[in-house]
N, C-alpha and C positions, 0 to 999 in steps of 0.2 A: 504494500500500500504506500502510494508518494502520493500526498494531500499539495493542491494546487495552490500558487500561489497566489497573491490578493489578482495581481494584475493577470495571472492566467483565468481567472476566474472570471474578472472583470470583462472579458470577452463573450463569455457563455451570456452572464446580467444583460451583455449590453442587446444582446439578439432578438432579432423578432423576427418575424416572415417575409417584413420589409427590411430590414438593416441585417444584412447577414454576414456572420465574423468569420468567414473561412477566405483565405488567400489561396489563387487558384498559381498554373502557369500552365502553357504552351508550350511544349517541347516540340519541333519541328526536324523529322529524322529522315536521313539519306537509310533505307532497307538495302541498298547494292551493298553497303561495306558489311553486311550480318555475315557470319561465317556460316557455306551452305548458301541459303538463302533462308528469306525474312519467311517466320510463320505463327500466327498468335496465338497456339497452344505451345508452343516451344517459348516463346517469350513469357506467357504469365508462369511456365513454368519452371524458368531462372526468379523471375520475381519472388515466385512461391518460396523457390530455399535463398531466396537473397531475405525477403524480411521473415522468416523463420530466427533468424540471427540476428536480427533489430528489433528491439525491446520496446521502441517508442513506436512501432507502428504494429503493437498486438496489443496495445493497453485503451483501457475503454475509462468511462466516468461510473463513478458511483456517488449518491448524495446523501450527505450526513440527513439524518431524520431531522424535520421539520426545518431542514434550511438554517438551522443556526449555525453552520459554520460554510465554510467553502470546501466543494467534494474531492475526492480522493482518484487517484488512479488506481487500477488495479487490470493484473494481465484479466483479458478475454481468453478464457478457456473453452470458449466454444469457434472461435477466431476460423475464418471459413475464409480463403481469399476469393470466391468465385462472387461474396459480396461489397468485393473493394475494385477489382479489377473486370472491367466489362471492353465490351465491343462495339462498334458501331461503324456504317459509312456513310459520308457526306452526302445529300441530293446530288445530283448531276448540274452542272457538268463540273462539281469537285474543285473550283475554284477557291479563291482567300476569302470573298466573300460567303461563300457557303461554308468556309468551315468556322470561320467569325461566330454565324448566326447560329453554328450547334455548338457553340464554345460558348457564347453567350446566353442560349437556353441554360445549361449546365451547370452555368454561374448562377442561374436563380434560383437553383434546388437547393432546399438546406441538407444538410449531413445527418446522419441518421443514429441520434445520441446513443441509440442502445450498445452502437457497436463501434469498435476503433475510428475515430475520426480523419478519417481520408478515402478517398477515392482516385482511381485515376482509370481513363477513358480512353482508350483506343483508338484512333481514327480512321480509317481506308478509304479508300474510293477519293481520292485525291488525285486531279488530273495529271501534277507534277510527276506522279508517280510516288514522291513521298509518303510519311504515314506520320501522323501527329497524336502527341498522347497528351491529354488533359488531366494536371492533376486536382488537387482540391484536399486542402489540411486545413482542419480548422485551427485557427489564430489562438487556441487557450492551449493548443498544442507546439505550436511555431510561434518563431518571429521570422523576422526575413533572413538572418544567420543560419537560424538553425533548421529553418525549410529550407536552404541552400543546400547548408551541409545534409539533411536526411534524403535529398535527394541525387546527390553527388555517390553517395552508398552505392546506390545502384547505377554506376558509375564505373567504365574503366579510361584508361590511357589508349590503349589498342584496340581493334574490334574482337580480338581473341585473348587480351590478357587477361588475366584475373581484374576483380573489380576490386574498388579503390579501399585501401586499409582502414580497419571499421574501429582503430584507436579509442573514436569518443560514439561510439554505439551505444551509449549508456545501459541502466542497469533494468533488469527486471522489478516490474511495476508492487509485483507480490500476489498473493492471494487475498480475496475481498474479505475484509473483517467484518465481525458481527454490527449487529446495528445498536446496538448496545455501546461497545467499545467506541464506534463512531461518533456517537451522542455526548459521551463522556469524554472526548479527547474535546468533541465541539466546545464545553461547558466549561473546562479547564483553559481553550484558547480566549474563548470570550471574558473570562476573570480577567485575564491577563491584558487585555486591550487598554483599559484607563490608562494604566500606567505607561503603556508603551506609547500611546496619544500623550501624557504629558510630558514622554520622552522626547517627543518631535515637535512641542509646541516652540521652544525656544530656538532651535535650530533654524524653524521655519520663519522665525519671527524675524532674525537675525538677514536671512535670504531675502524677504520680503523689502526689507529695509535700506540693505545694498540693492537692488533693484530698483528703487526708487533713487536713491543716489544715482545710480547708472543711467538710466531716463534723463533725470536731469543734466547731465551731463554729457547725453547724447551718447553715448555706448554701451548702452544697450540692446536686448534682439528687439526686433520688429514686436509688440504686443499685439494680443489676440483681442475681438472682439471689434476692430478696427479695421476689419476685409469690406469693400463695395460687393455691393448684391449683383450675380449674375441668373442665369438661367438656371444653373446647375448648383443655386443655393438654395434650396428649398425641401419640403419633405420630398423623399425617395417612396419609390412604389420598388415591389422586389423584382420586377425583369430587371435584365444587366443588357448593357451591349457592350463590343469589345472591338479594341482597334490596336495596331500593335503595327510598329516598326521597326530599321537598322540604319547604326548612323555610323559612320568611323571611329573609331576608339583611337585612332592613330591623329587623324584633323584633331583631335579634340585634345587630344594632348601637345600637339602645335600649335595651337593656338593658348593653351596655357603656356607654357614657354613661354610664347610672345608678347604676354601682358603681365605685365610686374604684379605682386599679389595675387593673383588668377590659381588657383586650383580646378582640378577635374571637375570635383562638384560644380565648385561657381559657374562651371561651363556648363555643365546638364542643366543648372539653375535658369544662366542664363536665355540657351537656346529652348526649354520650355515658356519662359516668359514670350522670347518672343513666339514661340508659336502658338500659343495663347492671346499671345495681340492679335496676329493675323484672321484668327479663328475666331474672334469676337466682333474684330473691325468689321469682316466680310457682311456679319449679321447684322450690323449698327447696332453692336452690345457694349460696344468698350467704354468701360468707367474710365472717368477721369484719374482717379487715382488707380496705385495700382494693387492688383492682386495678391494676396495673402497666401503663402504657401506654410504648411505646417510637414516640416521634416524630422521625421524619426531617427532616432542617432540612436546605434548601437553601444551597450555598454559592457557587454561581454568581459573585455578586458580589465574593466575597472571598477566593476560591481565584487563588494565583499560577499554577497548573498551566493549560498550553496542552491540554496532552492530554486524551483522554477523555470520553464524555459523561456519565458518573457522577460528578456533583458534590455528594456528600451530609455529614452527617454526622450526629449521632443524640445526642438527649436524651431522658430517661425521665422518665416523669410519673408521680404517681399520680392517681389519677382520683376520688378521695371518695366512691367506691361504701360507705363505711363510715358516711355523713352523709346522714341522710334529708330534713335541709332544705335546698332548691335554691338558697338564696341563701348557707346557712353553707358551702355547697360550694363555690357557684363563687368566694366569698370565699379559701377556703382556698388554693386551686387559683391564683389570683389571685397571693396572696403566695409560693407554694412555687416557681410558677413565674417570678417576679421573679431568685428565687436561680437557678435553674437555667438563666435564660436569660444571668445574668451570670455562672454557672460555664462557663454552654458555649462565651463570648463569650472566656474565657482560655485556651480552648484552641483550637493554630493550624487555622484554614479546612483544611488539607492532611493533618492529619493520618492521618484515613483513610486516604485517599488514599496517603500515604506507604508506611503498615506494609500495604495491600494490597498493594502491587507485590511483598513475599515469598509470596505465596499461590499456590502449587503443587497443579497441576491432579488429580496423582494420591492427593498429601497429604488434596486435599479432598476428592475422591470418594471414599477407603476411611473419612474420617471420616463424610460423610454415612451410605454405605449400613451400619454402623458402629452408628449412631445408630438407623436404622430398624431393622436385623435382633434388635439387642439389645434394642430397644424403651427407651432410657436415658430418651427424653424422659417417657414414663411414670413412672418410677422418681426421675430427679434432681430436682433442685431446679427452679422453673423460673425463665427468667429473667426473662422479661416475659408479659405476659396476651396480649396483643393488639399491633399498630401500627395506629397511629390517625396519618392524613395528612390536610394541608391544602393545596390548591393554589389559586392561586388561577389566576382564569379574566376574561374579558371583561367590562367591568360595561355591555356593550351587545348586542340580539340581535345574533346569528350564523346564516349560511346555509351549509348545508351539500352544496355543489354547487346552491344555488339551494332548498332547503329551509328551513324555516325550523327551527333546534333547541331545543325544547320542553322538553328533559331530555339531561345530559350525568352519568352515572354511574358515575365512574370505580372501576376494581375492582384493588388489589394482589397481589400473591405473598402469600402463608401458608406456614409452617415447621413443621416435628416442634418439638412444643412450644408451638406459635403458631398454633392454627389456624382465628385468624378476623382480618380483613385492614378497619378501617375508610378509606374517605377521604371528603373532601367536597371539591365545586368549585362557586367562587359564578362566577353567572352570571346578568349580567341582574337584579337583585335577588335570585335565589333563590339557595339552597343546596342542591346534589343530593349526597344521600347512596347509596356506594354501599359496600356489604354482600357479602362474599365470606368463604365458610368451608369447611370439609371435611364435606362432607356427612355423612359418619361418625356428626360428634360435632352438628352444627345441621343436622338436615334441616327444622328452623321457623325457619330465621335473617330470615324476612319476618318474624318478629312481633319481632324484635328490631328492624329497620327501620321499625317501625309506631309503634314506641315514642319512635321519635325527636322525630317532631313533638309528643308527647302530652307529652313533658320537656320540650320547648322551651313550649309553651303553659304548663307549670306551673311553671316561673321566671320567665315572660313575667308572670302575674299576681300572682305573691311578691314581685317586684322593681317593678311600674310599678302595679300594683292593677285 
């Protein structure tokens, strides 16, 4: 039994039918390099003995009686892969858009809590000739590291070598304890809460404080609740659409070189701004000021906490959608985020982490549905535009059960108020952007994705000529 932590938890609280907390991706596979040739009962049956020997993909939820605590893992002993791993082919004629619009179906189904939380989907009937697998973890299980690395597992160097060393395969979840036992650990964690809240009141007090110093003094991050309203800030309904591109990993790192202060990020930073200008302009959407991005920063490294796979914490950017030259932008963006990555460096790796262990499951579901029925997200303020993620990936190919992967496009959660999800993963020199929104508000979210490379091309020649 490994009991979740606040902030893994906190994913399950935040879910409904509409807001759904599983991070999917798009694998996009060359089947010529399979040793033999490609066949999908010989593939789910490497999967089969590949997560037989991964612990985190045969563990299910179990919930302490009456919700007073946050629930526990425990292995699935009844664990069947034939309900994780399925089939399917595209409609005809197998094009990007047809396989979009079954990858975005897919993204709207929720995960099916009885059993280990993932799925992944098969694809065929793809004109390329290709074959695409769709996965699907939910977020109380991953973050973007460690969906990286669970899916690298099933992973080699070669299309015949062995697959990648399972080092941090972590540990067996256990067998499910009584409910009794569960009650009683609940009732002992919940004693202990006061004191741990008056453990964090000063520290936080102290943060709050610098902060406001830092505001005033203009180096500070970007603060929340200060994003302009777009189309895509509003409640969410649960369809998804999905848009996904490839940009240079190599441009993108010449072009930081070439700007003093400039890192990688600031360049994905910047080249989504602008292609979020373009994408709003076209519509005559574009606020005057500019867009509010909220980025997740992993803390992996620098969290004292053993627990948990949710190692995050979150800094907000703006995005210089307000700045129609690509180099005055990513200039800006450059220095704004110098401050915010030294504001976000003074406060503790754990913090999240901390103030979520009070997040109470019932607390968060009548605020969610709350949110929806009221429709506030329309109405308040909003807080941020978008989350925009950076993860990063292998800077060598990858086989994926002896495939070779051409395209890895990974897709996040969306929120009432938030309802388009950017990330990007370099791999191999490229950079795969993937695009996920609430069909509602972007049923053309591929022409926002299209936009990507066309921004990056037009910084690429502002900046190097």
């Amino acid at each position: 039994m490994k009991r979740l932590s606040g902030l893994d938890a906190s994913f399950l609280y935040l879910e409904s039918s509409a807001q759904l907390m599983h991070v999917c991706g798009i694998l996009v596979l060359d089947p010529s390099t399979v040793p033999g040739e490609y066949a999908f009962p010989e593939m789910k049956s490497v999967l089969e003995a590949r997560v037989a020997t991964i612990p985190d993909f045969r563990r299910k939820l179990k919930e302490v009686p009456l919700e007073i605590d946050h629930p526990v893992w425990i292995d699935d002993a009844d664990f069947d892969i034939d309900r994780h791993v399925h089939r399917l082919a595209v409609p005809a004629p197998g094009g990007p858009d047809e396989l979009r619009e079954v990858c975005g179906h897919l993204a709207g189904i929720p995960l099916d809590r009885s059993r280990p939380l993932w799925e992944m989907w098969v694809i065929e009937g793809l004109a390329s000739g290709k074959i695409a697998v769709f996965t699907k973890m939910h977020h109380a299980s991953v973050d973007g590291v460690s969906g990286s690395n669970l899916v690298s597992f099933l992973c080699s160097l070669e299309p015949n070598a062995p697959l990648l060393d399972l080092a941090e395969k972590g540990e067996s979840a256990g067998t499910a304890p009584g409910d009794w036992e569960l009650f009683g650990r609940g009732m002992l964690n919940n004693l202990a809460k006061p004191m741990k809240a008056f453990r964090l009141v000063g520290p936080t007090a102290s943060l709050v404080t610098k902060t406001i110093g830092r505001a005033r003094s203009g180096t500070a991050m970007a603060a929340p609740l200060t994003a302009p309203r777009t189309s895509f800030n509003s409640n969410i309904g649960g369809r998804r659409t999905i848009g996904y591109a490839d940009i240079s990993l190599d441009k993108i790192k010449e072009i930081r070189h070439a700007v003093e202060g400039a890192t990688v990020n600031d360049v994905v930073l910047a080249i989504s701004g602008g292609a979020l200008r373009r994408y709003l302009e076209q519509r005559g959407e574009l606020p005057e000021s500019s867009l509010l991005a909220s980025v997740p920063v992993s803390v992996h490294q620098t969290s004292t906490r053993s627990e948990g796979t949710n190692k995050v914490s979150t800094l907000f950017a703006k995005l210089g959608t307000d700045i129609a030259d690509p180099v005055e932008r990513l200039r800006q963006l450059a220095a704004d985020n110098a401050n915010a990555k030294e504001h976000h460096k003074a406060i503790p790796a754990d913090t999240l982490q901390d103030w979520a262990e009070f997040a109470a499951p019932r607390t968060f579901g009548l605020a969610v549905r709350a949110v929806a029925k009221l429709r506030l997200a329309d109405k308040g303020p909003v807080i941020h535009n978008l989350v925009i993620s950076n993860v990063p990936g292998p800077p060598v190919p990858l086989y994926f059960v002896g495939a070779r992967i051409d395209g890895f496009y990974p897709l996040g959660p969306i929120f009432h108020g938030a309802g388009l999800n950017v990330t990007v993963m370099s791999t191999n020199g490229r950079m795969h952007v993937g695009l996920i929104g609430c069909r509602d508000a972007m049923a053309d979210i591929q022409d926002l994705a299209d936009d990507f490379p066309a921004e990056l091309d037009a910084l690429y020649a502002a900046v190097l000529g």
